[in-house]
Structures are given as structure tokens and as C-alpha cells.
MMTF fields as JSON, N, C-alpha, C and O atoms, coordinates in Angstrom:
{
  "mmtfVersion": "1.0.0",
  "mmtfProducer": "UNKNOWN",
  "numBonds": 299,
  "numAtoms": 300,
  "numGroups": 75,
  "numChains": 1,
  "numModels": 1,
  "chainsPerModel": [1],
  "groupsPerChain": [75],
  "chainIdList": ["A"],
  "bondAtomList": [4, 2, 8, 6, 12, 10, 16, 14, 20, 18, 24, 22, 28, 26, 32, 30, 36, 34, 40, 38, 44, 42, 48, 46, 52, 50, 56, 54, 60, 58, 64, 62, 68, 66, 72, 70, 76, 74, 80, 78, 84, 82, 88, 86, 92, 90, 96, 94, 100, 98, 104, 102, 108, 106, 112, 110, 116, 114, 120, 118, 124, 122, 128, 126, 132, 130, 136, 134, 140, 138, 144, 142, 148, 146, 152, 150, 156, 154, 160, 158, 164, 162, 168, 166, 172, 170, 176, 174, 180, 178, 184, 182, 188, 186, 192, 190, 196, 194, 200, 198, 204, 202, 208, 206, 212, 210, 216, 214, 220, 218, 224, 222, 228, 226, 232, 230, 236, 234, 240, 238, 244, 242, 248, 246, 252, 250, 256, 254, 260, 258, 264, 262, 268, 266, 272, 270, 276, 274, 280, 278, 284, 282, 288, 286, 292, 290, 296, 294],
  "bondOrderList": [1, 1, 1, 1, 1, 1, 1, 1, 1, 1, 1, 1, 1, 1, 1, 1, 1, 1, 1, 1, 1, 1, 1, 1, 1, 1, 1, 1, 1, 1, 1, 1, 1, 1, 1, 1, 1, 1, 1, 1, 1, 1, 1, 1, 1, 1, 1, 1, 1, 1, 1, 1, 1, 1, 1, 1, 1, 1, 1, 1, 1, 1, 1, 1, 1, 1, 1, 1, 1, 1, 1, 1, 1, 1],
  "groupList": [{"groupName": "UNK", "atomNameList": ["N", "CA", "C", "O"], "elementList": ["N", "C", "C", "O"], "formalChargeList": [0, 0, 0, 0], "bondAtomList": [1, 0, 2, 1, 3, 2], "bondOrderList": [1, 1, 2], "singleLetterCode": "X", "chemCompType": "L-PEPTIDE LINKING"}],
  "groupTypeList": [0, 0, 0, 0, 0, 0, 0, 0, 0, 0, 0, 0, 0, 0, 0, 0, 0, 0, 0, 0, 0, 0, 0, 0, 0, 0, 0, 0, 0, 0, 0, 0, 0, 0, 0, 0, 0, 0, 0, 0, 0, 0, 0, 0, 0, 0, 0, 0, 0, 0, 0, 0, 0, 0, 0, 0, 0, 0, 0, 0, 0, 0, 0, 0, 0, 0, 0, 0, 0, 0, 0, 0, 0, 0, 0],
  "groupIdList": [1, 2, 3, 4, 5, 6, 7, 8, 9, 10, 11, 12, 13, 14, 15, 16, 17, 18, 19, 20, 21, 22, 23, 24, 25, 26, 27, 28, 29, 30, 31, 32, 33, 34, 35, 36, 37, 38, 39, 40, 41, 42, 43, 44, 45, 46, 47, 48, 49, 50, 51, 52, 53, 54, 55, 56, 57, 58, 59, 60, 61, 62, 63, 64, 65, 66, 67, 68, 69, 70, 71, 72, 73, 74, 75],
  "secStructList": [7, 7, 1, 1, 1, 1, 7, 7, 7, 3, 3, 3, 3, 3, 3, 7, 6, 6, 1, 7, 3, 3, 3, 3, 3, 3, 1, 1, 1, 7, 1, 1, 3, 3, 3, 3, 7, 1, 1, 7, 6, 6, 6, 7, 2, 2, 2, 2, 6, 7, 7, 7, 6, 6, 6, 6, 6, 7, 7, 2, 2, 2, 2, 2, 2, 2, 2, 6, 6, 6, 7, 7, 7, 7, 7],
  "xCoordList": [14.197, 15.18, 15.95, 15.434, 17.674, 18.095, 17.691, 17.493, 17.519, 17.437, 18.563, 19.651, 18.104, 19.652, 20.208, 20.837, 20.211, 21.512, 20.644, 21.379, 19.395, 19.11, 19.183, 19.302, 19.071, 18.866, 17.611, 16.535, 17.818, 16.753, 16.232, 16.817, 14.577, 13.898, 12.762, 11.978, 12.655, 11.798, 11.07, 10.97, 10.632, 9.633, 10.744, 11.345, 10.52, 11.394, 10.996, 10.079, 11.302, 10.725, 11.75, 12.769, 11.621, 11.842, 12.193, 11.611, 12.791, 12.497, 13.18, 14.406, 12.461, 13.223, 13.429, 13.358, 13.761, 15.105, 13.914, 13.849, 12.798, 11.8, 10.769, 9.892, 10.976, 10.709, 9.564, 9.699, 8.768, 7.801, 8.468, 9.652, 7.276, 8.044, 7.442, 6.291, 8.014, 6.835, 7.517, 8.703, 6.844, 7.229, 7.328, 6.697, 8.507, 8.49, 9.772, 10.461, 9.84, 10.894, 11.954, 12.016, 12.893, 14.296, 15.486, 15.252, 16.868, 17.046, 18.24, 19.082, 18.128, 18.86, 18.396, 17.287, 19.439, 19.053, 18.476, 18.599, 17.691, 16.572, 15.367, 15.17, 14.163, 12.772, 12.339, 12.496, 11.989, 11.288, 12.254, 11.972, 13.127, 14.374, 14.229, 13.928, 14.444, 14.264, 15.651, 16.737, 15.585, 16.328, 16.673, 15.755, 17.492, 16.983, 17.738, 18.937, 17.301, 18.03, 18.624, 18.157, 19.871, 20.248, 20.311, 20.82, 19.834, 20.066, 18.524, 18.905, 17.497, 16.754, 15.911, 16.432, 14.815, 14.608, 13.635, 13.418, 13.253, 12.546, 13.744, 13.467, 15.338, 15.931, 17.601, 18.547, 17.491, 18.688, 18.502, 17.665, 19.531, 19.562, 19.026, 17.86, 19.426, 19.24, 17.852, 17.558, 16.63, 15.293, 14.885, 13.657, 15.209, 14.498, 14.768, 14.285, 15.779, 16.106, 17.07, 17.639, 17.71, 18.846, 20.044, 20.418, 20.806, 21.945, 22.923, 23.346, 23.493, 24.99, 26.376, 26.556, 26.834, 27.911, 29.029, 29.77, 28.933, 29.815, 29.022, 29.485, 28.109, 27.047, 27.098, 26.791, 27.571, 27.881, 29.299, 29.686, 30.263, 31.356, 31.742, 32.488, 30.906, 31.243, 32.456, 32.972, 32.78, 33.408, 34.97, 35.422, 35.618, 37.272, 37.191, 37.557, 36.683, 37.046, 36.353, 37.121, 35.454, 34.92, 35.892, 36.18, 36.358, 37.26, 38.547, 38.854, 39.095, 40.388, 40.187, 41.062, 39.031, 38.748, 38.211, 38.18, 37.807, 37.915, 39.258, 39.689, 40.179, 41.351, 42.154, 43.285, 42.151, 43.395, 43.02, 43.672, 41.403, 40.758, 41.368, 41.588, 41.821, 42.319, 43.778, 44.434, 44.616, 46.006, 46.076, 45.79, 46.364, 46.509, 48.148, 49.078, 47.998, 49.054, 49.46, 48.697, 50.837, 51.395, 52.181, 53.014, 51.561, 52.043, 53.188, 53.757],
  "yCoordList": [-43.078, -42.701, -43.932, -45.05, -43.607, -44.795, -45.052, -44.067, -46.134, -46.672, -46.684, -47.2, -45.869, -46.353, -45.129, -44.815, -44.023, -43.468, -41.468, -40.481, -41.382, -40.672, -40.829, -41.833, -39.559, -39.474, -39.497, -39.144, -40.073, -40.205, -38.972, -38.062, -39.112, -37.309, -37.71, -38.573, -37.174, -37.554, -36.284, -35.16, -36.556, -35.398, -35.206, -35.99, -33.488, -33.153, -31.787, -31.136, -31.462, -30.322, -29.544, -29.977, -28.096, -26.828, -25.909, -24.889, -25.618, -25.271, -23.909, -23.918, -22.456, -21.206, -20.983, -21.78, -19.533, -18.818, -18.812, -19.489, -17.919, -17.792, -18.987, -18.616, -20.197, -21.057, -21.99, -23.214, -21.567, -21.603, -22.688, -22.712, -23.705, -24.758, -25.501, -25.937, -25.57, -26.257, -27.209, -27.23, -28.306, -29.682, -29.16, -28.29, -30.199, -29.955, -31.125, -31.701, -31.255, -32.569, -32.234, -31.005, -32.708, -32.704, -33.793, -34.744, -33.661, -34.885, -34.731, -35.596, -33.589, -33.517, -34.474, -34.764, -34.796, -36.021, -37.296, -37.953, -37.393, -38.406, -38.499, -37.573, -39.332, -39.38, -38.477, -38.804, -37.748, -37.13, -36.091, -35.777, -35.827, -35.38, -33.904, -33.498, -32.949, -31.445, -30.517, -30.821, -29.632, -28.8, -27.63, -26.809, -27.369, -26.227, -25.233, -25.495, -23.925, -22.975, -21.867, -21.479, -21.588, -20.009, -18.749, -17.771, -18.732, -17.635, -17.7, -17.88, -17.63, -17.335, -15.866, -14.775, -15.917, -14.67, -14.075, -12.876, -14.384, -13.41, -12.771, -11.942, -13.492, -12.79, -12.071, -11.465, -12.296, -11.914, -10.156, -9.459, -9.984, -7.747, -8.114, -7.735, -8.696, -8.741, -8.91, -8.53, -9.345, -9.658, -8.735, -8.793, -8.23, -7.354, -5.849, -5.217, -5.234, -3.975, -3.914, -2.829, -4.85, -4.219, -3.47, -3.592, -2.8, -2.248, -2.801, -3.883, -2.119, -2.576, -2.083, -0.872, -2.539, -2.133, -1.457, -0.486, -2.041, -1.45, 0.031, 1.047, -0.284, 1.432, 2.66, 3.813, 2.176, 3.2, 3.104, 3.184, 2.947, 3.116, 4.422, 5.384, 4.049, 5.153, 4.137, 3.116, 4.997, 4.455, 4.619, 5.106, 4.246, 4.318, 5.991, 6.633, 6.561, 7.798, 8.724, 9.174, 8.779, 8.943, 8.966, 9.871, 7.443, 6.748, 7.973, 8.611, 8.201, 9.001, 10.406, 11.068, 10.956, 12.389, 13.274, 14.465, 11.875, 11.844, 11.727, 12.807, 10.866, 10.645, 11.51, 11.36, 12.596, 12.994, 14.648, 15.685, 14.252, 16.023, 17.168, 18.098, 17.416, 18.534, 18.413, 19.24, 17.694, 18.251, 19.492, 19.15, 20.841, 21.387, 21.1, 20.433, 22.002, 21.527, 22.944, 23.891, 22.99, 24.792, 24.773, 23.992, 25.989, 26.109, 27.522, 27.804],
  "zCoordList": [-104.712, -103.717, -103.27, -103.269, -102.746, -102.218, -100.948, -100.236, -100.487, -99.32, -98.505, -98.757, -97.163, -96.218, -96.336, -95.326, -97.518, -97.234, -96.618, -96.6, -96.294, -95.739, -93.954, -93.252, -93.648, -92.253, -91.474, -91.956, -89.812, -89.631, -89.168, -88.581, -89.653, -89.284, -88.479, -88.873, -87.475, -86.313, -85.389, -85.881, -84.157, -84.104, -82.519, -81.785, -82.594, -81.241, -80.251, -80.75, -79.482, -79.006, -78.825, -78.287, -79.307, -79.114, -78.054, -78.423, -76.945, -75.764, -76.14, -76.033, -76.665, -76.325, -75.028, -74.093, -75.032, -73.938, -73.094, -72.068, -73.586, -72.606, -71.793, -71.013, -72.05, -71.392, -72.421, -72.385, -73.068, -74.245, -75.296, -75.632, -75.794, -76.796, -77.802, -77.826, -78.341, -80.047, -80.242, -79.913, -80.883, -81.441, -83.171, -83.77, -83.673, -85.058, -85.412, -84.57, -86.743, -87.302, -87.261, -87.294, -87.203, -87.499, -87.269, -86.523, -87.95, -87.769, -86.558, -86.316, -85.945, -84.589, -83.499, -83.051, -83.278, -81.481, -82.021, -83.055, -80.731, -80.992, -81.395, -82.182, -81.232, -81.285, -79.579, -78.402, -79.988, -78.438, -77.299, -76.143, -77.895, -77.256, -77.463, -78.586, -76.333, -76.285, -76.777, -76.283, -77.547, -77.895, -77.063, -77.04, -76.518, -76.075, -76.576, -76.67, -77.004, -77.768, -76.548, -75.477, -77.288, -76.085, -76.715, -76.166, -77.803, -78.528, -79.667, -80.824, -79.603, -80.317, -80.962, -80.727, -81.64, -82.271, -80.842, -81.017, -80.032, -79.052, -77.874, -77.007, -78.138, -77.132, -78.194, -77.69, -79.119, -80.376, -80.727, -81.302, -80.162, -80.795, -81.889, -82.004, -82.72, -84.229, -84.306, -85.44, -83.605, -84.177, -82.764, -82.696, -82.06, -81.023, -80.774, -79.834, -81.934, -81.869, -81.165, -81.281, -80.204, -79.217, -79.285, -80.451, -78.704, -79.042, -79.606, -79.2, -80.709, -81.451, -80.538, -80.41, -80.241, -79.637, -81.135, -80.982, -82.154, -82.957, -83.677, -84.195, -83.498, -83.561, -82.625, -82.928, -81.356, -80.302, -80.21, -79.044, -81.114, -80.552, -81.814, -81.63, -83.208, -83.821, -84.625, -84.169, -86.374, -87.267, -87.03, -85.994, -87.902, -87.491, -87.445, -86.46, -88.601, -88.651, -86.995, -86.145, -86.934, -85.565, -84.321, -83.538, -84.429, -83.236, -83.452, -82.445, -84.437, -84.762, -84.543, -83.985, -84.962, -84.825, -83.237, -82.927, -82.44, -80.82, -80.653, -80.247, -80.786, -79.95, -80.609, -80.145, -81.714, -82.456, -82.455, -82.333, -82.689, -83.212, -82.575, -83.351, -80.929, -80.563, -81.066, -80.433, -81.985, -82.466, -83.399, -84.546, -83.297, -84.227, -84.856, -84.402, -86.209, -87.005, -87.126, -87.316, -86.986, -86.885, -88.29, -88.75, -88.804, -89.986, -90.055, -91.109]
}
């Protein structure tokens, strides 16, 4: 390997949403320096089931057949 042209990887702490925190490497920050996350997997819809907002609004066609469905067409 060359010398010099890696980064430095050091040990740091973790701080999730819920207050809870693990040490682990990386080459973010400093030596000893806390992370703190605002969006992790114990508070993310995506890893906790939460609501989609684009799931309750319903597809284009949906959206059109609410705002249009009572037009009849006179033949």
C-alpha cells in the first residue's frame, strides 16, 4: 500500500435519535468525537412501518377519478 495517501480511520461514537450509542471506526471527524444522527433506522418510516404520504394520497389515476369522476359525458 501507498503511504500517505489513505485516510485517517479512528474510533468515534454514535449517538442515535433515541439517545442510545455505540463506538465504531470511521474516518468522519476526529479521534473520540460524537456523531450524532437525526434520521436513523429506529426512528425512519422506512425501517419502522410508518406512513407513506404518497400511499395515502392514492395514484395519478385515483387523484383524477376523485376530482373528475362525477363529470358525465352527454351523448
Amino acid at each position: 500500500m501507498k503511504k500517505e495517501i489513505h485516510p485517517d480511520y479512528h474510533n468515534i461514537t454514535v449517538q442515535m435519535t433515541d439517545g442510545s450509542t455505540y463506538q465504531t471506526r470511521s474516518t468522519w471527524g476526529s479521534e473520540g468525537d460524537t456523531l450524532r444522527l437525526e434520521i436513523d433506522p429506529t426512528s425512519h418510516p422506512a425501517w419502522t412501518g410508518g406512513l407513506r404520504k404518497l400511499g395515502e394520497r392514492g395514484g395519478q389515476v385515483a387523484r383524477f377519478n376523485k376530482r373528475f369522476g362525477d363529470i358525465k359525458i352527454k351523448k
